[in-house]
C-alpha positions in Angstrom: 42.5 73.4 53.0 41.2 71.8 50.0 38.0 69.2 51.1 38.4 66.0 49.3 34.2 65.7 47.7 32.2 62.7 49.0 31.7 61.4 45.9 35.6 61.5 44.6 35.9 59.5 48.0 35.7 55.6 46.0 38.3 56.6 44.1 40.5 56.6 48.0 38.8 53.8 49.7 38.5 51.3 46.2 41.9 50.4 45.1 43.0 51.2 48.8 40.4 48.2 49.6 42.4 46.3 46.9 45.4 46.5 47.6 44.5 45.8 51.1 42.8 42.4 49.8 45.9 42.0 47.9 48.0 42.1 51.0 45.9 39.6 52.8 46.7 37.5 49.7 50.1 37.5 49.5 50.7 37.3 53.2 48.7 34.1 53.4 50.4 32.5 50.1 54.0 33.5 50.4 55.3 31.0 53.0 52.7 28.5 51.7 54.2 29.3 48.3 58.2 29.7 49.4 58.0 26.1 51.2 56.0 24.4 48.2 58.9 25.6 45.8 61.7 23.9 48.6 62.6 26.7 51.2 62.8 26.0 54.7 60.5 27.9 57.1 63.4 29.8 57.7 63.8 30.4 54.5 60.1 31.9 54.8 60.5 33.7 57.5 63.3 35.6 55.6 61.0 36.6 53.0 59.0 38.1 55.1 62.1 40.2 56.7 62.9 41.4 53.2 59.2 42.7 52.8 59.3 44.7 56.0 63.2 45.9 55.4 61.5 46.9 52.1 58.7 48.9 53.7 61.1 50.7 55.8 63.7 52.1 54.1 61.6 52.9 51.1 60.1 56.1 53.9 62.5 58.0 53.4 63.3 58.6 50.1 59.5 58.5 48.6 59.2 60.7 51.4 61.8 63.6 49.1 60.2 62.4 46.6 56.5 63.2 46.9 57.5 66.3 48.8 59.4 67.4 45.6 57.1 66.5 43.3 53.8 64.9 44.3 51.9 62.3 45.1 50.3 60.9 42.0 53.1 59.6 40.0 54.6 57.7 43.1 51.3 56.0 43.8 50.5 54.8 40.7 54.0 53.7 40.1 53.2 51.6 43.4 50.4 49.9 41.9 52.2 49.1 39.0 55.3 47.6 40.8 52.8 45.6 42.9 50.9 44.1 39.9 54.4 43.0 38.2 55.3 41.6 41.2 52.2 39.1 41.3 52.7 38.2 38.2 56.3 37.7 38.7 55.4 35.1 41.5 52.9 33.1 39.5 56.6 31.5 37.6 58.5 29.3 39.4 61.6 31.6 40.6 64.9 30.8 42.7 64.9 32.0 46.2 67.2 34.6 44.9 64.7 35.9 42.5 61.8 35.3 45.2 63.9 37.9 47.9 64.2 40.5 45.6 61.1 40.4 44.4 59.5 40.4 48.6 61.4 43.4 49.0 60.2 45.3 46.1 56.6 44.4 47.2 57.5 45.7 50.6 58.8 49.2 49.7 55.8 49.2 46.7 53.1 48.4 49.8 55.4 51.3 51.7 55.5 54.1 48.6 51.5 53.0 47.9 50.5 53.8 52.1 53.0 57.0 52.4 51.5 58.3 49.5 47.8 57.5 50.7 48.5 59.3 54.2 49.9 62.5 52.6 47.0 62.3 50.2 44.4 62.2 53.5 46.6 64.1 55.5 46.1 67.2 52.8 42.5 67.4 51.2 40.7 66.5 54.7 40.1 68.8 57.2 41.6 68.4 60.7 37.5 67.9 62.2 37.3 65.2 59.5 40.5 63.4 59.4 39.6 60.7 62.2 37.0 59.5 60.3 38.7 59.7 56.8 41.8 57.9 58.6 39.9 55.6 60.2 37.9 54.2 56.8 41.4 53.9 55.6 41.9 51.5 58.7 38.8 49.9 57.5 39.5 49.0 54.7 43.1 47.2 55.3 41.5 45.2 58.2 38.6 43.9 55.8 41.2 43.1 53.4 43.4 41.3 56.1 40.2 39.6 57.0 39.1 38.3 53.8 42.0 38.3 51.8 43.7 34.6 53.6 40.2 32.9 53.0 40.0 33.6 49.1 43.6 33.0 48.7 43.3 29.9 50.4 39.7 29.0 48.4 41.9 29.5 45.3 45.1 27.5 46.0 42.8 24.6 47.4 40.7 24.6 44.1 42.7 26.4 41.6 47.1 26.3 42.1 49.4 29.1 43.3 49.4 30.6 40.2 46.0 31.1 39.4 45.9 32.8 43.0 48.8 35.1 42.1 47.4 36.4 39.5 43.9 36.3 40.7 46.1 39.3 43.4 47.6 40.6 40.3 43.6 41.2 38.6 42.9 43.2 41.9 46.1 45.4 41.5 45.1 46.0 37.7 42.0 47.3 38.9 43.1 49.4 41.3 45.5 50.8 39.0 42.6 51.7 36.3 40.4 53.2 39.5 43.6 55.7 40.1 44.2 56.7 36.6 40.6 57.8 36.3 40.5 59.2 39.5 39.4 62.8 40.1 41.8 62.9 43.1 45.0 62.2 41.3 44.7 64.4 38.2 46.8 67.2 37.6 44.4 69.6 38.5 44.6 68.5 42.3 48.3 67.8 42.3 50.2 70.2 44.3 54.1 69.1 44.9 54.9 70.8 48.5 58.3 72.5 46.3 59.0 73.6 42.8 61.3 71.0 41.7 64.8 71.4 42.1 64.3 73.9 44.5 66.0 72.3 47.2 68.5 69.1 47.6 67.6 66.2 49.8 69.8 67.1 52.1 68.2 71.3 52.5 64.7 69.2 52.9 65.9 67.4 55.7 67.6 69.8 57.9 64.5 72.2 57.3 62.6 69.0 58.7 64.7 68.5 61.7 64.5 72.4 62.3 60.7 72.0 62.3 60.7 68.7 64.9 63.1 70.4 67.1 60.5 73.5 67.4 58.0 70.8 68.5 60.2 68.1 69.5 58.4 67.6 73.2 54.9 67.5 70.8 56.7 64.6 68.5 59.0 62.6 70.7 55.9 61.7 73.2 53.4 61.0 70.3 55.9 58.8 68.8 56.7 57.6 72.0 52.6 56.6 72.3 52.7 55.6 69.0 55.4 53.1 69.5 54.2 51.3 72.7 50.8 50.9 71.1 52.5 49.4 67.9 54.3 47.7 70.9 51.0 46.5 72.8 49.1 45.6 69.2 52.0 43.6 68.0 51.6 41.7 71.5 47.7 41.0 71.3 48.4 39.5 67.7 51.2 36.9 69.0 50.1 36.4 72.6 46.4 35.2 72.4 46.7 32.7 69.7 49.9 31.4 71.8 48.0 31.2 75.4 45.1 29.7 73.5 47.7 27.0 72.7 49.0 27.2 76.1 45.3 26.4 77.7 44.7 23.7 75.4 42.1 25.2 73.3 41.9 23.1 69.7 42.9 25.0 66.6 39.6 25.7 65.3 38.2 27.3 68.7 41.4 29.6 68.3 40.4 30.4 64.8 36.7 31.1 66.2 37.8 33.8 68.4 40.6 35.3 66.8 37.9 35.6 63.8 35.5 37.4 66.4 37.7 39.4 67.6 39.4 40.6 64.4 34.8 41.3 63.3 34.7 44.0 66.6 37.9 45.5 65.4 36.5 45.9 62.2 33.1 47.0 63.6 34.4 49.7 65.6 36.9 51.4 63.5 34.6 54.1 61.7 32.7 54.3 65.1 36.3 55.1 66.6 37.0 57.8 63.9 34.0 59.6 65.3 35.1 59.7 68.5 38.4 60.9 67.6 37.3 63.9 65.5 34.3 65.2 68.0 35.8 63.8 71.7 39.7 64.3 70.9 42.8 61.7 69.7 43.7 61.8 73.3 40.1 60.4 74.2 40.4 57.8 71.5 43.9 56.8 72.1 43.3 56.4 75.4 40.4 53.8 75.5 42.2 52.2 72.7 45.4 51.4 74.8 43.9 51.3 78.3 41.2 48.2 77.0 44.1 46.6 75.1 46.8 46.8 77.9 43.9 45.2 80.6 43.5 42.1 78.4 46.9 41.6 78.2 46.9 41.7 81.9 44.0 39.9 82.3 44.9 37.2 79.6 46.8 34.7 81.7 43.6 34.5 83.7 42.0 32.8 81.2 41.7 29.4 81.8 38.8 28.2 79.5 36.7 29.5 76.0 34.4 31.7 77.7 37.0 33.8 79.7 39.5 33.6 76.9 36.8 34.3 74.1 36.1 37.7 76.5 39.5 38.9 76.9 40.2 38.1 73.8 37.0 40.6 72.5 38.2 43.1 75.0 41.3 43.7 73.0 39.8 43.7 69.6 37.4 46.2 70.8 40.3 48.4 72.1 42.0 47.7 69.1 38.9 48.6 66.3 38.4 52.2 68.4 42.0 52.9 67.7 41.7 52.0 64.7 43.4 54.9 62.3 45.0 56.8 65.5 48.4 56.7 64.6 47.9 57.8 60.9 45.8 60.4 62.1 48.6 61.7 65.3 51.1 61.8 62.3 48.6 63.9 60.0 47.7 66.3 63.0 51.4 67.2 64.0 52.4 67.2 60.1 53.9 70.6 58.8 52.1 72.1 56.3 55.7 73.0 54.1 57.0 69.1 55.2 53.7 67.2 55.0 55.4 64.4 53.1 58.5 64.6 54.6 57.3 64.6 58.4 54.6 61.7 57.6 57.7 59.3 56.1 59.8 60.3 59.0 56.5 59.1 61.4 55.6 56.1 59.3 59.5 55.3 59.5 59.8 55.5 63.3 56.6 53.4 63.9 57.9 50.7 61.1 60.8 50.2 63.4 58.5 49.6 66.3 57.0 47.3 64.1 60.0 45.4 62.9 61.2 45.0 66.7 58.5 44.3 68.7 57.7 40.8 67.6 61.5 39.6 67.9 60.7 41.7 71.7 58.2 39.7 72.5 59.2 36.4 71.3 62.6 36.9 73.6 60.6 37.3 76.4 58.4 34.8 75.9 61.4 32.6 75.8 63.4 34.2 78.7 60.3 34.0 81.4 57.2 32.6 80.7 53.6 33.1 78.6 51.9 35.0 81.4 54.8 37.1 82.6 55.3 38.3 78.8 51.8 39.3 78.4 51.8 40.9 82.0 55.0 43.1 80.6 53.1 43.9 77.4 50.1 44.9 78.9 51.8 46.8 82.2 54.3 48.9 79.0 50.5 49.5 77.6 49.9 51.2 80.9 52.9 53.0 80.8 52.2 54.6 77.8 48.4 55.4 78.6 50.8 57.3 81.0 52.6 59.4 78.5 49.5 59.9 76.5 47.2 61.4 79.2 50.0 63.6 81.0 53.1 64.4 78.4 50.9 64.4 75.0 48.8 67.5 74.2 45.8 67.3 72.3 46.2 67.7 68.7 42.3 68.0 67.5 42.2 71.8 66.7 46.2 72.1 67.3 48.7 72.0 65.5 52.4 71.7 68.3 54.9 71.8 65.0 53.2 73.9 62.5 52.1 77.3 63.3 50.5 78.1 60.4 46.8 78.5 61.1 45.5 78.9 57.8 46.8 75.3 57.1 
């Protein structure tokens, strides 16, 4: 197993910290952006659908693709599409124009991340992969973090277009840090298959040979995975809403959804550690156990003390996990199907993503608040469940490749 060199490691975490910035960007300015230019909300909200149909279907085939014949190409190809796209948004576009162009960011932000994961996933050792995960974590929640406040700095001083391509500067650099980059050269790029050596089609069924080997080892990690997207999904929708619900003003929201987002990002590395010298088990475990208990404990919250606590409960459960699902999908990725196996997990836990906010707002509507975060944070249980007695630890073992030399 090749060992990615701690001083080729900026050329990883630098544009990955960009583009993550970048994100934070556009995510704040879109809906800003799509209602100053005559949209409806709903209209907004669509454009946001597009990005995350984008980022979905876009797993499969870069999956093939990468697989076939490398990462390096794809990635950079990302970054490219990404800064056209900024700059593209910086005209004044129809809504047409605007759709198309949200779900060609979506499947670039979904080519750029496979690609990053497969990168991770091969040049870091298993005993290593938490942490290298994990900085990758890092680096997206800083961007999420800081990202909406310069974006919204630069609107407020500047215009929407100055802001766009502001985002676009950031993707230009990014792009440059790749193409000098030690790490993508063609030295270090090693396409899983000769090309041609195989249709799409041969790729897949060897894939779905390989999961059915170890399909108790996938279906229950992907089951984990999914509830925690689940229970994640529901700390990011449910506290600012019962925060609302308790009469809390705005800005005291703000406050401790901004210190609670800071432990996150405090603990993640910290979490990586764990993971690689205690076990993913260990680290998942604590990660979904402290976030279902403030879900539980949420409705109990009746003031900014108790609310600001719960509320820090969960971001610490969350910044432990931080990286755990990337780093699951690394562990139980085939050696011969790294790519493949990685956009088939990404893919699965995309869905999750896609649903659970549309699950949670429908119960929120059906019952109440409380009972909706009680749900959340009693499923959150349930898959601590699965976790600590279907799941087997994959630190040191490998359930779908048997290869120990990989």
């Amino acid at each position: 197993m090749q060992e990615m060199k701690l001083n080729n490691g900026v050329f990883i975490y630098l544009p990955s910290f960009f583009v993550s910035l970048m994100h934070g960007f556009i995510l704040l300015i879109i809906p800003l952006y799509a209602v100053d230019q005559g949209s409806s909300w709903l209209g907004a909200g669509l454009l946001f659908t597009l990005k995350s149909a984008g980022t979905l279907i876009i797993n499969a085939p870069a999956s093939i693709w990468i697989t076939k014949y490398g990462r390096r190409k794809p990635m950079r190809l990302a970054l490219i599409c990404i800064t056209g796209v900024c700059v593209a948004f910086s005209l004044t576009l129809p809504f047409y124009m605007q759709a198309i162009l949200m779900a060609l960011f979506g499947a670039s932000i979904g080519l750029w991340m496979l690609g990053q994961h497969v990168l991770l996933s091969a040049f870091k050792r298993i005993n290593r992969r938490g942490r290298s995960l994990s900085l990758i974590a890092t680096t997206q929640r800083l961007g999420m973090l800081l990202g909406p406040f310069m974006a919204g700095l630069l609107i407020e001083y500047f215009s929407y277009a100055f802001a766009f391509y502001f985002a676009a500067a950031l993707m230009f650099f990014a792009t440059a840090v790749v193409c000098l980059s030690p790490v993508f050269s063609k030295a270090t790029e090693k396409p899983s298959l000769p090309e041609d050596s195989q249709t799409s089609k041969q790729l897949y069924i060897e894939l779905a040979a390989l999961i059915r080997r170890g399909h108790t080892a996938f279906l229950y990690s992907s089951l984990f995975a999914g509830v925690l997207k689940f229970v994640r999904t529901a700390r990011q929708v449910l506290i600012p809403l019962w925060g609302y619900h308790i009469g809390l003003s705005v800005a005291d929201i703000g406050l401790v959804f901004s210190l609670s987002t800071a432990a996150d990002v405090v603990l993640i590395y910290f979490g990586g550690n764990i993971a690689d010298k205690r076990g993913r088990k260990f680290t998942g475990g604590v990660c979904i156990a402290l976030l279902a208990a403030s879900l539980i404990l949420l409705p109990m919250s009746v003031g900014f003390w108790s609310f600001l606590a719960v509320s820090l409960m969960a971001g610490v459960g969350n910044g432990i996990g931080g990286g755990i699902i990337m780093t699951l999908g690394a562990d139980l990725a085939p050696k011969k199907a790294r790519a493949m196996f990685i956009g088939t997990w990404r893919l699965s836990n995309d869905l999750y993503g896609v649903v659970s906010p549309v699950l949670i707002g429908f119960l929120a509507s059906v019952v109440s608040l409380a009972f909706s975060s009680f749900i959340s944070g009693t499923l959150g249980l349930l898959g601590l469940g699965v976790l600590l007695f279907k799941t087997s630890e994959t630190l040191g073992k490998r359930e779908l490749n048997k290869d120990p030399n990989d």
